[in-house]
C-alpha positions as CSV (number, residue, x, y, z in Angstrom):
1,X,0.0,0.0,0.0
2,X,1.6,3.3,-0.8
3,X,0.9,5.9,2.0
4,X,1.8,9.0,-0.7
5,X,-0.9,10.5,-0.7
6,X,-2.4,10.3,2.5
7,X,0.9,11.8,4.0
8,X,1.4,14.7,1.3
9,X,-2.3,15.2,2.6
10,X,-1.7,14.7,6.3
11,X,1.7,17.4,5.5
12,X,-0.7,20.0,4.1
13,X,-3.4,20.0,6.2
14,X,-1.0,19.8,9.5
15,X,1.3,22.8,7.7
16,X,4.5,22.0,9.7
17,X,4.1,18.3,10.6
18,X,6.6,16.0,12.6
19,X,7.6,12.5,11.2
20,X,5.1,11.5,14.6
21,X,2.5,13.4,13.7
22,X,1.9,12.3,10.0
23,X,2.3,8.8,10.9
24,X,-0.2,9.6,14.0
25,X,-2.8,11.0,11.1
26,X,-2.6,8.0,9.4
27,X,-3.4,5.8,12.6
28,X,-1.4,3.2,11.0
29,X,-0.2,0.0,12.5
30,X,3.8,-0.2,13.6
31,X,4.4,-2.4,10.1
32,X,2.5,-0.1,8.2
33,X,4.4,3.2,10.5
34,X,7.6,1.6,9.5
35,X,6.4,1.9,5.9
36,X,5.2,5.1,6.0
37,X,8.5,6.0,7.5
38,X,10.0,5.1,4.7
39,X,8.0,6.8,2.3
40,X,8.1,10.0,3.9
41,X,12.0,9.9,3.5
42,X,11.7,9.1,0.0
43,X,9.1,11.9,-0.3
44,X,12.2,14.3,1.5
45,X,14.9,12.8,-0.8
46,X,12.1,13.6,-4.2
47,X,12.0,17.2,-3.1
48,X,8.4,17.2,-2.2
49,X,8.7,17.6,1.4
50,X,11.5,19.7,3.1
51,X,12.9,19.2,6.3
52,X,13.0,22.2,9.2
53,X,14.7,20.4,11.9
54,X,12.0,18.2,13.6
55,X,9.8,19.5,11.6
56,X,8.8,18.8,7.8
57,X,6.6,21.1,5.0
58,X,4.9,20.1,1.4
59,X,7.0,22.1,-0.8
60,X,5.8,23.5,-4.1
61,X,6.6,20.0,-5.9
62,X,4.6,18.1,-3.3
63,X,2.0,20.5,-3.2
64,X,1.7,19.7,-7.5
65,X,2.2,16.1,-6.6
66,X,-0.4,15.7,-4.3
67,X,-2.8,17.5,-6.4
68,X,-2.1,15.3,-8.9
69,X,-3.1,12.6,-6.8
70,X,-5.8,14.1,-5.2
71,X,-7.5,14.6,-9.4
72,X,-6.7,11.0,-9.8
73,X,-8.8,10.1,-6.6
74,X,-11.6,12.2,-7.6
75,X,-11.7,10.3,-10.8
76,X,-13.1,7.2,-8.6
77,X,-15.5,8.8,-6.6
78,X,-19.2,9.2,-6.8
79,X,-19.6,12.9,-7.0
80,X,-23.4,13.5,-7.2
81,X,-23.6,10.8,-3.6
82,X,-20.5,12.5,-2.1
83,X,-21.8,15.8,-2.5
84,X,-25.8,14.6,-1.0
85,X,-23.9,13.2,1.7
86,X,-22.3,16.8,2.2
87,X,-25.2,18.5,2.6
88,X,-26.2,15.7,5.7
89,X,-22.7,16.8,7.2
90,X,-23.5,20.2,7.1
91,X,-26.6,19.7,9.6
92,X,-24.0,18.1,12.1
93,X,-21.6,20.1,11.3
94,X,-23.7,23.1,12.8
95,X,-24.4,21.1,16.1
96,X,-20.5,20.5,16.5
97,X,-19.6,24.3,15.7
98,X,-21.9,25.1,18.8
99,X,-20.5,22.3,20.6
100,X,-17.5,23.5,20.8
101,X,-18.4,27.2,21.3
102,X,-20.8,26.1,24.3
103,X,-17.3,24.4,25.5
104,X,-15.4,27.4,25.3
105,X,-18.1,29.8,26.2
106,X,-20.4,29.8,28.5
107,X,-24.2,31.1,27.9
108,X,-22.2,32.3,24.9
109,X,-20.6,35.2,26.6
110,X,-18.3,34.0,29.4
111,X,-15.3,32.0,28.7
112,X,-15.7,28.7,30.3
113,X,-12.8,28.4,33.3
114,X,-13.2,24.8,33.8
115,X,-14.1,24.9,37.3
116,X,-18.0,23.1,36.9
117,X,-17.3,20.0,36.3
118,X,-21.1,19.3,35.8
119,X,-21.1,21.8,33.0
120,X,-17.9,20.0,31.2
121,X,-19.6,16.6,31.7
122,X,-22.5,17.8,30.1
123,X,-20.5,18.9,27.3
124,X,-18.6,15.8,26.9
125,X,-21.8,13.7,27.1
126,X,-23.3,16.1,24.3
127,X,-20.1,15.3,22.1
128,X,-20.6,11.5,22.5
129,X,-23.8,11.7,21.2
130,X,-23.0,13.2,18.5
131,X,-20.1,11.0,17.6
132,X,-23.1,8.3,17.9
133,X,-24.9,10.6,15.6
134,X,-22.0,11.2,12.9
135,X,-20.6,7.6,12.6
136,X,-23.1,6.1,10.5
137,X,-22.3,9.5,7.5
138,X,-18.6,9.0,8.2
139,X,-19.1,5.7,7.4
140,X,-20.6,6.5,4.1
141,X,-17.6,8.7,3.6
142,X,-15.5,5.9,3.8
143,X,-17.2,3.8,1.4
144,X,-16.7,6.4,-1.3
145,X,-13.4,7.0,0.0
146,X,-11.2,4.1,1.8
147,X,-8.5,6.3,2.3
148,X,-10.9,8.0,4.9
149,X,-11.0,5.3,7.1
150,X,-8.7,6.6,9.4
151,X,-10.7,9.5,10.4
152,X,-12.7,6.8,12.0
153,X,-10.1,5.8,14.4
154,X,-8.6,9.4,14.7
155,X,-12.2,10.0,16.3
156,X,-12.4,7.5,18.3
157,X,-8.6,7.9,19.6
158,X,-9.9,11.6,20.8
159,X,-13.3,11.0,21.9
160,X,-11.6,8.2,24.6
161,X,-9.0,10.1,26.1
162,X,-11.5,13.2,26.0
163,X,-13.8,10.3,28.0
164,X,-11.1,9.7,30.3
165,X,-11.1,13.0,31.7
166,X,-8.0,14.6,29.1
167,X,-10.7,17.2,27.9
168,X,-7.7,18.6,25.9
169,X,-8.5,16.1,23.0
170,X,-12.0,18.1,22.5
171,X,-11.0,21.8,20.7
172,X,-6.8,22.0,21.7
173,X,-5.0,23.0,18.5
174,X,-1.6,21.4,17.0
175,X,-2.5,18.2,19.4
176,X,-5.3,15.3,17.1
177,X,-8.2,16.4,19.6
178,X,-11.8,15.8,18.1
179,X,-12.0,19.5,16.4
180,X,-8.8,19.3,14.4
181,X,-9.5,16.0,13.0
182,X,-13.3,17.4,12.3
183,X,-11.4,20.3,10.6
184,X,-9.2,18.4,8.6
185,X,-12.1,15.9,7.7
186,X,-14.0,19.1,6.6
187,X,-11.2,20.3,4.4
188,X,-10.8,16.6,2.9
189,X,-14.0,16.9,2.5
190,X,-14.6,20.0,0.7
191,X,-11.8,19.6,-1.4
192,X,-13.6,16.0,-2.6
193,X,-16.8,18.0,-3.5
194,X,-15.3,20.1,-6.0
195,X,-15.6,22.8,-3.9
196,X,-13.7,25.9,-2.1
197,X,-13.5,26.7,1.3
198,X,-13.9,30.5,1.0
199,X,-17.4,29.5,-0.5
200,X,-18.2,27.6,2.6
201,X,-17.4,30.0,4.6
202,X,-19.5,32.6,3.0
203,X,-22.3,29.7,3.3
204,X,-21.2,29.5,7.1
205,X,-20.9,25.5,6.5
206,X,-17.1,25.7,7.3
207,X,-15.4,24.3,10.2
């Protein structure tokens, strides 16, 4: 299995990835990290990704690269289903948007402090259910699109240890909590559709 594409991906969504966080977006197993290892060096030697220290960016040829393989894989997918099922994510889509602003705000005005743990458990409870909710569409998602699958575990991986009491894995940037894998399954997503972010967002459907 080549991991290309799915780490070219996992590089432009992430911006300024480490080796451990692509191979963390992939969920894969430690045969298949190994692997993807391996590619992303060869991706490094190709010129398509450059190295900052720890860190690693998709270049201008991996950018072109990856949209090359990203054209290919819209070539394979149902386009009139993908973009039905679209409009169903936009409905919960909405409900996690005010999710997360209810857990960062509370009553919409004052920023939540942390210090009720009823109204946190409330919130966690609320994402659950909606994880319930979502997981029968994501699966459809991952029909059209296999390489989608592990946004499935990437969920689930976040929704535990948000479970467990590490409510960090809800809405905490540059860590995989549940709102930055949302946000990169929007952009997959949108990009899928045929369609733009900046016309989302003037639609108010983006993440």
């Amino acid at each position: 299995m080549s991991h290309d594409l799915s780490i070219l991906q996992a590089a432009r969504l992430k911006g300024r990835p480490s080796e451990a966080d692509l191979t963390a977006a992939a969920c894969l197993t430690e045969a298949e990290t190994a692997e993807a290892l391996a590619v992303v060096r060869s991706l490094i030697a190709a010129g398509e990704l450059d190295r900052a220290g720890a860190r690693l960016q998709l270049n201008a040829a991996g950018r072109a690269r990856l949209d090359s393989l990203l054209t290919v894989e819209r070539t394979t997918v149902d386009r009139r289903l993908l973009r039905k099922q679209y409009r169903d994510f936009g409905e919960i889509n909405t409900a996690f948007k005010q999710l997360v602003t209810d857990w960062q705000l509370i009553d919409g005005t004052q920023p939540n402090d942390h210090h009720d743990p009823e109204y946190d458990a409330h919130i966690v409870r609320q994402l659950a259910e909606l994880h319930r909710r979502f997981a029968p569409l994501l699966e459809q998602f991952v029909r059209l699109v296999p390489r989608l699958a592990a946004y499935q575990r990437r969920f689930v991986r976040a929704l535990d240890h948000v479970e467990s009491g590490d409510h960090a894995w809800l809405a905490r940037p540059l860590i995989d909590s549940y709102h930055t894998v949302w946000f990169e399954l929007h952009e997959e997503l949108i990009g899928l559709a045929g369609l733009s972010r900046m016309r989302e967002a003037r639609t108010e459907r983006a993440q």
